[in-house]
C-alpha positions in Angstrom: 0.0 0.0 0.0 1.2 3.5 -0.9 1.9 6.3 1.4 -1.1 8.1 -0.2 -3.1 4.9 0.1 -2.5 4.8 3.8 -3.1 8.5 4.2 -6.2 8.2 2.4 -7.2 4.9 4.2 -6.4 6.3 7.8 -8.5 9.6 7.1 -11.7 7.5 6.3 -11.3 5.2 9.2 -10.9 8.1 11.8 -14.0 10.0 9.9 -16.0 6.7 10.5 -14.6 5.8 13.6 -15.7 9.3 15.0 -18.8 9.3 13.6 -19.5 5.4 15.4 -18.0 6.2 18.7 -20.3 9.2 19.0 -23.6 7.1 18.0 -22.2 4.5 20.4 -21.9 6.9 23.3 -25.4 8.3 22.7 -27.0 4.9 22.1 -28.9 3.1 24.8 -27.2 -0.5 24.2 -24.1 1.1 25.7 -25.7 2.1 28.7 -27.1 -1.2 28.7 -24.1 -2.6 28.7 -22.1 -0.7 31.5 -25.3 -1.4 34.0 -25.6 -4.9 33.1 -21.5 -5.1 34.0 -21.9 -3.4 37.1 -25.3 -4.9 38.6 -23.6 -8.3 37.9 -20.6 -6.7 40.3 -22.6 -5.5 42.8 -24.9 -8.6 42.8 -22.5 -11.1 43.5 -20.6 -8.5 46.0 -23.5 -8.8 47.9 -23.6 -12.1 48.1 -19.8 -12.6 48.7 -20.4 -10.7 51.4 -23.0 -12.3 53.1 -20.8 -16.1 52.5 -18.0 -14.2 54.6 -20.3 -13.5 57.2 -22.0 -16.6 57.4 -19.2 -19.1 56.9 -16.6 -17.2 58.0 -14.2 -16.7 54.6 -13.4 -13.7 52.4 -15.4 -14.3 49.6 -13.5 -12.3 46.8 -12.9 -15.2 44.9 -15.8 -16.5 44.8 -17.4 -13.3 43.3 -14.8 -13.5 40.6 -16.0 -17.1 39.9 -19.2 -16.1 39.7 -19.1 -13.2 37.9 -17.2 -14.7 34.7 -19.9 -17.7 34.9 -22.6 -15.3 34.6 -20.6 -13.5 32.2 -20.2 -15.9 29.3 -24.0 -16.4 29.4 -24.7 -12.7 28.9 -21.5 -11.2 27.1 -22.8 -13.0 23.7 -26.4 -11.5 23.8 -24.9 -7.6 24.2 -22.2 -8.3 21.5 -24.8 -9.2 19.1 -27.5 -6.2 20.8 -24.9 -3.8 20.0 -23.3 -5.2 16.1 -25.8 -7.1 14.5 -28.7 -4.2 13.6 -25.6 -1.6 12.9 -25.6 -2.2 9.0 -29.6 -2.8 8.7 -30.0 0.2 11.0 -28.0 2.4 8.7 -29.7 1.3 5.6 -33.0 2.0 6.5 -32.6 5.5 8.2 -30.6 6.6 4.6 -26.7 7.2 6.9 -25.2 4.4 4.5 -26.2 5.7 1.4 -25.3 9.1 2.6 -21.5 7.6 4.1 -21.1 5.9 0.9 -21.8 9.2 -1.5 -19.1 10.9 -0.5 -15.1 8.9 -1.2 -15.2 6.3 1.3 -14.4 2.4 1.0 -16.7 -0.8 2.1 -13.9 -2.3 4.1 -12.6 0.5 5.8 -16.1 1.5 7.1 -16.7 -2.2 8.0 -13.5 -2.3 9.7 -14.1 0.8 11.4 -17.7 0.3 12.7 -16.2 -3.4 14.0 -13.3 -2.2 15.7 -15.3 0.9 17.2 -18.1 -1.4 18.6 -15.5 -3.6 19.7 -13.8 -1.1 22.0 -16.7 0.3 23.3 -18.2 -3.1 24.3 -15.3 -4.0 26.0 -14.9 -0.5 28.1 -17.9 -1.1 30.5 -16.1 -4.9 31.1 -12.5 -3.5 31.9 -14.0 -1.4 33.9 -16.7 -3.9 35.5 -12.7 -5.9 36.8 -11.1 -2.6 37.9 -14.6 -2.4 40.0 -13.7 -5.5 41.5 -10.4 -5.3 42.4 -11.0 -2.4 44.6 -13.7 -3.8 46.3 -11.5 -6.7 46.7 -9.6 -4.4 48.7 -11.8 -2.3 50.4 -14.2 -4.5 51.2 -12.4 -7.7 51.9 -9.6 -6.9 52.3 -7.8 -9.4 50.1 -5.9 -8.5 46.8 -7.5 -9.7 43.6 -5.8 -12.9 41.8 -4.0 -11.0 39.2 -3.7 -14.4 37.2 -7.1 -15.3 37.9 -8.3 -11.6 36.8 -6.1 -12.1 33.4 -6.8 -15.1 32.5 -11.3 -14.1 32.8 -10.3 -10.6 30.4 -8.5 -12.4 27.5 -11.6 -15.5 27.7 -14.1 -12.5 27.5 -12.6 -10.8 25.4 -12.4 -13.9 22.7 -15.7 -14.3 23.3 -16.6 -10.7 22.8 -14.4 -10.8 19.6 -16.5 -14.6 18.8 -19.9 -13.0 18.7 -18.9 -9.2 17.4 -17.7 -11.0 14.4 -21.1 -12.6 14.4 -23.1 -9.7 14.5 -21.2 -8.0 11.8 -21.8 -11.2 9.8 -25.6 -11.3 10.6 -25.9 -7.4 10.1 -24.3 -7.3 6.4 -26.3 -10.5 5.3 -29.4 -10.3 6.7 -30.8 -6.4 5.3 -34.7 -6.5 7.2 -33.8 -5.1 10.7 -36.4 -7.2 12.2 -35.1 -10.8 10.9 -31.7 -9.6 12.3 -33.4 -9.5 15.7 -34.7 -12.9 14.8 -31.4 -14.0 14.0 -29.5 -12.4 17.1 -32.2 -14.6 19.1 -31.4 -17.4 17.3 -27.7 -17.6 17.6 -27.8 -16.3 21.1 -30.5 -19.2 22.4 -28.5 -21.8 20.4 -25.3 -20.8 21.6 -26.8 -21.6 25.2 -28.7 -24.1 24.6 -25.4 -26.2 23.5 -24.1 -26.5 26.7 -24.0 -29.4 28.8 -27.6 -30.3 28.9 -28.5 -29.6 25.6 -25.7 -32.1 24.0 -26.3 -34.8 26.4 -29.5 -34.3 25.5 -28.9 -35.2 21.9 -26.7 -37.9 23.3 -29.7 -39.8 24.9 -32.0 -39.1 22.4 -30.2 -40.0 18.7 -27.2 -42.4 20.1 -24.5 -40.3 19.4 -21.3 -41.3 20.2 -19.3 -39.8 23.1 -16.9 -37.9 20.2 -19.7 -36.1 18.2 -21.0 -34.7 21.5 -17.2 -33.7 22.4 -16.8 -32.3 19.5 -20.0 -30.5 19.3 -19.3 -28.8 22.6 -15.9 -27.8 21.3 -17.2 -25.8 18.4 -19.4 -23.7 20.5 -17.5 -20.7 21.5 -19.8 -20.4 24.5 -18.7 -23.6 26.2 -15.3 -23.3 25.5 -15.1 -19.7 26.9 -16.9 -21.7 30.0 -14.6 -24.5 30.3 -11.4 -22.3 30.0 -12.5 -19.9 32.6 -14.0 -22.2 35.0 -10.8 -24.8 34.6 -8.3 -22.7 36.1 -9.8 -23.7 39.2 -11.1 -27.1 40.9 -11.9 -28.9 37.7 -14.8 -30.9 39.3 -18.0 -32.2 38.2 -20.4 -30.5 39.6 -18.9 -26.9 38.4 -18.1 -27.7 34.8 -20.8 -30.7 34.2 -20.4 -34.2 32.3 -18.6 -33.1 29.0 -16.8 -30.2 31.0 -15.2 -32.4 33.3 -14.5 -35.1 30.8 -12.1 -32.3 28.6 -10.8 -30.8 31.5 -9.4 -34.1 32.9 -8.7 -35.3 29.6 -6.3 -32.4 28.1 -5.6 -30.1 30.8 -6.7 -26.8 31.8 -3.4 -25.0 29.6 -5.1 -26.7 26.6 -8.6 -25.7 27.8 -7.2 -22.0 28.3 -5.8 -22.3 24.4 -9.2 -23.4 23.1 -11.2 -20.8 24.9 -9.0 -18.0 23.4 -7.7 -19.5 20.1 -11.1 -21.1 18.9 -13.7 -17.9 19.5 -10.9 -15.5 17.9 -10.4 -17.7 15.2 -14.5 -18.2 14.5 -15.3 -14.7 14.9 -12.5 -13.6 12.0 -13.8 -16.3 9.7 -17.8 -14.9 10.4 -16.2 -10.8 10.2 -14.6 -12.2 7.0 -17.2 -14.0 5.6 -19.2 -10.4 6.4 -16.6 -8.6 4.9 -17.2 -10.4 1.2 -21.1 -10.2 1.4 -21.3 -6.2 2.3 -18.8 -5.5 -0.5 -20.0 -7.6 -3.0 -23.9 -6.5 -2.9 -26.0 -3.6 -3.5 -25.9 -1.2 -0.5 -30.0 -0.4 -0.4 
């Protein structure tokens, strides 16, 4: 690329990137975000607090395990909220045919809205830990597990990069803004619904063998964000479930931390990709 190409390239992404991080701020999904965060925080404070009392231990660490389980329930849902009706949104309320009159390129808005959305998802959830760690110190007066506390960002933010790339996948193939919903509702729901219960369900009910069930679980971004966060402590059955506790004994938690970060980075580029090729390669209205 050409030092004019780059200049060129960089103006349009900051032009974009502006004009998304200022509809982001305004928008309600972000608000959403940041008090689904901290309610989650102060919810599972509470009870930490309460455990101390009644059984006598600090209970920072298990507000940090709780936290990330509820996390990789709900951090799906708001990455698809916020990305998936962007594109739709834009097309229907004429800003895309507006963005796209004046010299601007598909990718470099696409790549711009992502990376914009991206950030701004990810703010309320740095800041949700930060939240935590003081409280771990004020009100327990404990330090926070620094390993723990790196080890539940980088799962979360796979994840959040798993089901951005989703969205943006969903929002440039699917144009009616109300089958986009559908199809945020759809993903989401399937994505829980593939858990432990679900695939022994299929395992009971159509024979399959113990591999296809394994190997179902694996490809689900939400279990293995589950599995890699909740390995790193007491791999036992009752916290990760049948399948769970069958790959955590079986490979390790190292190998389960690998999954959960390599798989739902590597499934959310292939979906942003595959996004990429359909917004570029069909009409804009």
């Amino acid at each position: 690329m050409s030092t004019s190409n780059t200049s060129e390239f960089r103006r349009q992404f900051a032009a974009v990137a502006a004009l998304e991080m200022a509809d982001g701020i305004r928008s309600r999904w972000l608000l959403f975000a940041t008090i689904i965060n901290f309610s989650l925080v102060g919810i599972f404070v509470l009870a930490g607090m309460h455990e101390s009392q009644v059984f006598g231990f600090t209970g920072m660490s298990r507000v940090l395990f709780s936290f990330s389980h509820a996390l990789v329930v709900v951090l799906p849902l708001l990455s698809l909220a916020a990305v998936g009706p962007v594109i739709s949104q834009a097309r229907s309320s004429g800003t895309l045919e507006f963005l796209f009159s004046n010299p601007l390129s598909r990718s470099t808005f696409f790549l711009a809205v992502t990376l914009v959305r991206l950030l701004l998802l990810a703010g309320p959830l740095f800041l949700a830990f930060g939240a935590c760690a003081i409280i771990s110190r004020i009100t327990f007066g404990e330090p926070l597990d620094i390993e723990h506390l790196v080890r539940t960002l980088s799962v979360c933010t796979a994840e959040l990069i798993a089901f951005t790339g989703i969205g943006m996948f969903l929002s440039a193939t699917v144009r009616h803004p109300g089958r986009v919903l559908i199809g945020i509702l759809i993903v989401w729901v399937l994505s829980i619904a593939l858990l432990d219960l679900a695939v022994i369900g299929l395992l009971l009910e159509w024979r399959l063998d113990p591999q296809s069930v394994f190997l179902l679980a694996a490809l689900n971004p939400v279990q293995d964000a589950r599995l890699a966060l909740l390995a790193g402590g007491s791999p036992d059955l009752p916290t990760l479930g049948p399948v769970g506790f069958f790959i955590a004994n079986r490979f390790g938690g190292g190998s389960l931390l690998a999954v959960g970060l390599l798989w739902p980075i590597f499934l959310g580029a292939t979906c942003w990709w595959a996004g990429l090729r359909s917004f570029r390669k069909h009409d804009l209205l």
